[in-house]
C-alpha positions as CSV (number, residue, x, y, z in Angstrom):
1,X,0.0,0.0,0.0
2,X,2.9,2.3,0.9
3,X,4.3,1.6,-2.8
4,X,1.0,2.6,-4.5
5,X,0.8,5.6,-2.4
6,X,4.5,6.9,-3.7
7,X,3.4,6.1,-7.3
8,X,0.2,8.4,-6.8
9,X,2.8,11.4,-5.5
10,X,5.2,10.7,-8.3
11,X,2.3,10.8,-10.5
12,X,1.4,14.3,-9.3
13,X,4.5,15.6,-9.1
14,X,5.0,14.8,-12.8
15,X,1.8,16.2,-13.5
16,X,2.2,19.2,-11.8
17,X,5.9,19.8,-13.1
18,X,7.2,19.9,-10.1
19,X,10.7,19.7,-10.8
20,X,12.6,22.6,-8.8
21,X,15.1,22.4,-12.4
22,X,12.1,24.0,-13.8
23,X,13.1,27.1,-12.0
24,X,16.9,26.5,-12.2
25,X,17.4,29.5,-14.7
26,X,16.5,33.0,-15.6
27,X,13.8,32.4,-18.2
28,X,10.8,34.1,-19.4
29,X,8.8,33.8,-16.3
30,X,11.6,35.1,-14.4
31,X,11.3,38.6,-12.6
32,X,13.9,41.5,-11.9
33,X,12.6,43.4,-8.3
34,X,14.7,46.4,-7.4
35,X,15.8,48.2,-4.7
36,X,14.8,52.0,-4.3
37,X,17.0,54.5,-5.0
38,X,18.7,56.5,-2.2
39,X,21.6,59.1,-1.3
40,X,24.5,57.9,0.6
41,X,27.4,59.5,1.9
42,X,31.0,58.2,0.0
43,X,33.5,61.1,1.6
44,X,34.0,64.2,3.0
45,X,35.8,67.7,2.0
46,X,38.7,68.4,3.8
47,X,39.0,69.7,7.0
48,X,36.3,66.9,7.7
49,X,36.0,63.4,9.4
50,X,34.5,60.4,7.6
51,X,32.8,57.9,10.0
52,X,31.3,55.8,7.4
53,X,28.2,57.7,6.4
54,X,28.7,60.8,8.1
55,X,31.1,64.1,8.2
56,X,32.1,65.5,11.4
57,X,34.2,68.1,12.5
58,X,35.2,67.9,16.0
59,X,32.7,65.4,16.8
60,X,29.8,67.2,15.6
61,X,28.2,66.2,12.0
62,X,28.4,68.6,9.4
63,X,26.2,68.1,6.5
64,X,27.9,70.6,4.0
65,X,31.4,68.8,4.1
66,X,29.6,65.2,2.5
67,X,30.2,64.2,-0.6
68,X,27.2,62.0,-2.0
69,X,26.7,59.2,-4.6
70,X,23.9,57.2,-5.4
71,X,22.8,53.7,-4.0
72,X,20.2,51.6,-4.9
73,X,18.6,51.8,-7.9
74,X,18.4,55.1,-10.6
75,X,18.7,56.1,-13.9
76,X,21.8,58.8,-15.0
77,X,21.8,61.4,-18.0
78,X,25.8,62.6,-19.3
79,X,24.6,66.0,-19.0
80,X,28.0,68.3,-18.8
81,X,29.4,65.6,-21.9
82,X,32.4,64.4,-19.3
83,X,31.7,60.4,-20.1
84,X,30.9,60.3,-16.2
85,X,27.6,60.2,-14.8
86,X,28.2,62.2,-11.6
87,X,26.0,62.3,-8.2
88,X,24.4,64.9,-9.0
89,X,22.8,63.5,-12.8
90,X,21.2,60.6,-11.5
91,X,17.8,60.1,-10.6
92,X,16.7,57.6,-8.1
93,X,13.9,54.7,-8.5
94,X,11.4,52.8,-6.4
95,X,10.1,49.7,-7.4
96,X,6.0,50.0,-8.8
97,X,6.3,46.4,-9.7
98,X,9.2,43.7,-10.9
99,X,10.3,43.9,-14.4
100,X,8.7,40.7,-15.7
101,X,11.5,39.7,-18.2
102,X,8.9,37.5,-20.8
103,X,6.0,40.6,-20.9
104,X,5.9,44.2,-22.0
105,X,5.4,46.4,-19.4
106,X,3.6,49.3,-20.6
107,X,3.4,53.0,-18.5
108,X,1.4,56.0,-19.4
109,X,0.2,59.2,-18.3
110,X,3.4,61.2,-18.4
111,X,2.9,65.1,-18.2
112,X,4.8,68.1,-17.6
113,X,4.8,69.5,-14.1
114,X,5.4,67.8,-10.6
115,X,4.1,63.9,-10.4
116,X,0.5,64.6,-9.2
117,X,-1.3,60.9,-8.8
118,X,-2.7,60.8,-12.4
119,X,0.1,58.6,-14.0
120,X,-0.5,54.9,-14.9
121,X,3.0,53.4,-14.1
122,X,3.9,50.1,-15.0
123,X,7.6,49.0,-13.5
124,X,9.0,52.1,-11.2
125,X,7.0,54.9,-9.7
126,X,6.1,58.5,-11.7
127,X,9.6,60.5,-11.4
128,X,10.5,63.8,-11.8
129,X,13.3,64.9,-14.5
130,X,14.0,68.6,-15.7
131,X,10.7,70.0,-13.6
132,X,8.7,67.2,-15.5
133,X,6.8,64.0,-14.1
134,X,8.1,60.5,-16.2
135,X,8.0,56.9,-15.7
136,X,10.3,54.2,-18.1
137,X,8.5,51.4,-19.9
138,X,8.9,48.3,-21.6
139,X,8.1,47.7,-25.1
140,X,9.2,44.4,-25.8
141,X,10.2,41.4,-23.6
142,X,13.5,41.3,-22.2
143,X,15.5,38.1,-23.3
144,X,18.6,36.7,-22.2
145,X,21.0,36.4,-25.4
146,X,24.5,35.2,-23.7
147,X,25.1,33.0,-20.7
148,X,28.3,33.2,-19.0
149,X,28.1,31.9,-15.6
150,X,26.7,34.6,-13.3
151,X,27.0,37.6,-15.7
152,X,23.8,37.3,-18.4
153,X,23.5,39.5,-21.5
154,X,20.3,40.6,-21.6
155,X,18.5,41.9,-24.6
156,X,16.7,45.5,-23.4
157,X,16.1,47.0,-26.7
158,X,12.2,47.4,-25.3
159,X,13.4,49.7,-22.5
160,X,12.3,53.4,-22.7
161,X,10.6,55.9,-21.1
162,X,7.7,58.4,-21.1
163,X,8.3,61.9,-19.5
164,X,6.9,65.4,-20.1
165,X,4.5,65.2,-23.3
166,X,6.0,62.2,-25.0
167,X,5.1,59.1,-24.5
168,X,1.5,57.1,-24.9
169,X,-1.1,59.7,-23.3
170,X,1.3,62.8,-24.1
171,X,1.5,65.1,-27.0
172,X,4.6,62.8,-28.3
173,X,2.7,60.3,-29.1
174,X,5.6,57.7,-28.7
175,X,7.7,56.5,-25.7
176,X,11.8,57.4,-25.9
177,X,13.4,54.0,-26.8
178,X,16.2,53.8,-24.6
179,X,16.8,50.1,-25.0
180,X,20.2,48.0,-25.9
181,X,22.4,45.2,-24.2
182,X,22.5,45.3,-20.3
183,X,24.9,42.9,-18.3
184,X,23.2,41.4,-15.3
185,X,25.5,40.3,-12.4
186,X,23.8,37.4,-10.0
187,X,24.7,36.1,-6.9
188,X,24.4,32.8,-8.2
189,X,25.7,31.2,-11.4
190,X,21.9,30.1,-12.6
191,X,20.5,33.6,-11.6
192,X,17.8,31.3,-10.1
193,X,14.5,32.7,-7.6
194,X,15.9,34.3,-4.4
195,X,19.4,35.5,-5.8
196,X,20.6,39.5,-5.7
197,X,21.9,41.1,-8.8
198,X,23.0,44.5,-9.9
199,X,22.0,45.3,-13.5
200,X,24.0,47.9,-15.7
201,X,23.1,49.3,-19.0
202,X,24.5,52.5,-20.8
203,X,23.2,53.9,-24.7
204,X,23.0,57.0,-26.3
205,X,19.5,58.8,-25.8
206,X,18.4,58.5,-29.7
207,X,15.6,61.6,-29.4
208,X,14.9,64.1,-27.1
209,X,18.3,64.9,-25.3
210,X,20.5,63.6,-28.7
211,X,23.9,62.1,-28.5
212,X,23.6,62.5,-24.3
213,X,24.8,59.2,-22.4
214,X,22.1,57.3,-20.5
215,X,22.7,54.7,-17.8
216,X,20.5,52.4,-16.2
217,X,21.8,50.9,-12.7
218,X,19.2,48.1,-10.9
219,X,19.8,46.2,-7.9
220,X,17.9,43.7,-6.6
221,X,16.6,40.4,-6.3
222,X,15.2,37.6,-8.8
223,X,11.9,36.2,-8.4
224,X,9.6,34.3,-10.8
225,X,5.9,35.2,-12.0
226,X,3.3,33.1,-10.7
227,X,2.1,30.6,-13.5
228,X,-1.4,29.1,-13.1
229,X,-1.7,25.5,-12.8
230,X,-2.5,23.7,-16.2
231,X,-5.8,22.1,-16.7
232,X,-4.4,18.5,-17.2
233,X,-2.6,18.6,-13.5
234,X,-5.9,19.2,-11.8
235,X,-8.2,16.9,-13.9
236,X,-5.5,14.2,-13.3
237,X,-5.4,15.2,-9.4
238,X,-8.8,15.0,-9.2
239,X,-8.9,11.5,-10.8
240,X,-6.2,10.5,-8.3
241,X,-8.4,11.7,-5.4
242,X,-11.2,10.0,-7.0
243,X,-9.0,6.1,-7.4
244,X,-7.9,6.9,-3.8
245,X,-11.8,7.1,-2.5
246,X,-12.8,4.1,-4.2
247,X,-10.0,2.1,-2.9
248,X,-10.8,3.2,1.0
249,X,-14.7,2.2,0.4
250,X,-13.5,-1.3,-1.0
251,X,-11.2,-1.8,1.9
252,X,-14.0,-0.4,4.5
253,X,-16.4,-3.0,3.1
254,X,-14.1,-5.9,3.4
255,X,-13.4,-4.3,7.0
């Protein structure tokens, strides 16, 4: 009896495809959640003490002596043309939802002005750039085109963004395609559910703000998207429930 009862979970398991190697990789289903954006404190002018993430001056902090960076996750835009995106041009995210890497991702409502609760975001939360409320977007699915170890190639020629009047649901029309190669660093060699990464992408704004650098910068975690039970797995676990209460009213009426 022990033996039939094994083959019944095997057969489930099966069913159900319940191998964990399902999930071994980064695949379609797989998601990209990212940490928000925030400022942290890297140094101090001189004359000041660095404890780590503070300036002091005789014991007491002093705000003006830090020098700041940002950590987390945030987008950067080459603004004074030095090839370095400095503290002060980057823009911090928060995390709306995960980047699902097998669906488009679609934001809209972008608008000039300060972000005022009317945008329809779709992967970070409404931003604002230049005195204008934006949000970034994802026109195609993201797909991983080289494999080596723990650093992916992924292909992000969907990315863009929607800010000011351009965008779906602006006077533009059309979202800014940002998109190109990004390199994906993971904890883990399989970039499976449940390890960190830090994402980095850099292209050339092609509209808009011509020929300035753009950098993308993501850190995170890896997840996957919840995929529904097929059909066939519950009709066949219902059929399995249904053998099982036969054979306890056979045995019950030989009892």
């Amino acid at each position: 009896m022990k033996f039939r009862k094994k083959m019944l979970c095997s057969a489930i398991a099966l069913a159900m495809g319940g191998s964990e190697g399902a999930w071994a990789q980064l695949t379609g289903s797989s998601t990209l959640a990212f940490d928000a954006g925030f400022t942290t404190v890297t140094g101090c002018s001189a004359g000041a003490v660095f404890t780590g993430s503070a300036c002091t001056i005789g014991g007491s902090p002093v705000t003006l002596a830090e020098i700041t960076d940002m950590g987390g996750s945030w987008f950067g835009m080459d603004f004074d043309g030095d090839s370095v995106i400095q503290a002060f041009e980057k823009t911090p995210i928060s995390q709306f939802a995960p980047i699902h890497l097998g669906t488009v991702q679609l934001s809209s409502g972008q608008h000039t002005g300060i972000v005022d609760g009317s945008e329809r975001p779709a992967i970070d939360n409404p931003w604002n750039f230049a005195g204008n409320t934006g949000m970034h977007t994802l026109m195609s699915p993201i797909s991983v085109i080289s494999d080596f170890g723990s650093t992916k190639t992924l292909d992000f020629s969907g990315w863009g963004l929607n800010w000011s009047n351009i965008g779906p649901g602006g006077a533009g029309g059309a979202s800014v395609p940002l998109g190109g190669t990004a390199t994906l660093v993971c904890s883990t060699s399989s970039c499976s559910a449940g390890s960190t990464y830090v994402l980095d992408m850099a292209v050339h704004v092609p509209q808009v703000f011509t020929s300035t650098t753009y950098a993308l910068h993501l850190e995170g975690a890896v997840g996957v998207s919840a995929v529904p039970l097929p059909a066939a797995a519950w009709l066949f676990g219902s059929g399995v429930v249904g053998l099982a209460g036969v054979a306890r009213r056979r045995r019950n009426k030989k009892g």
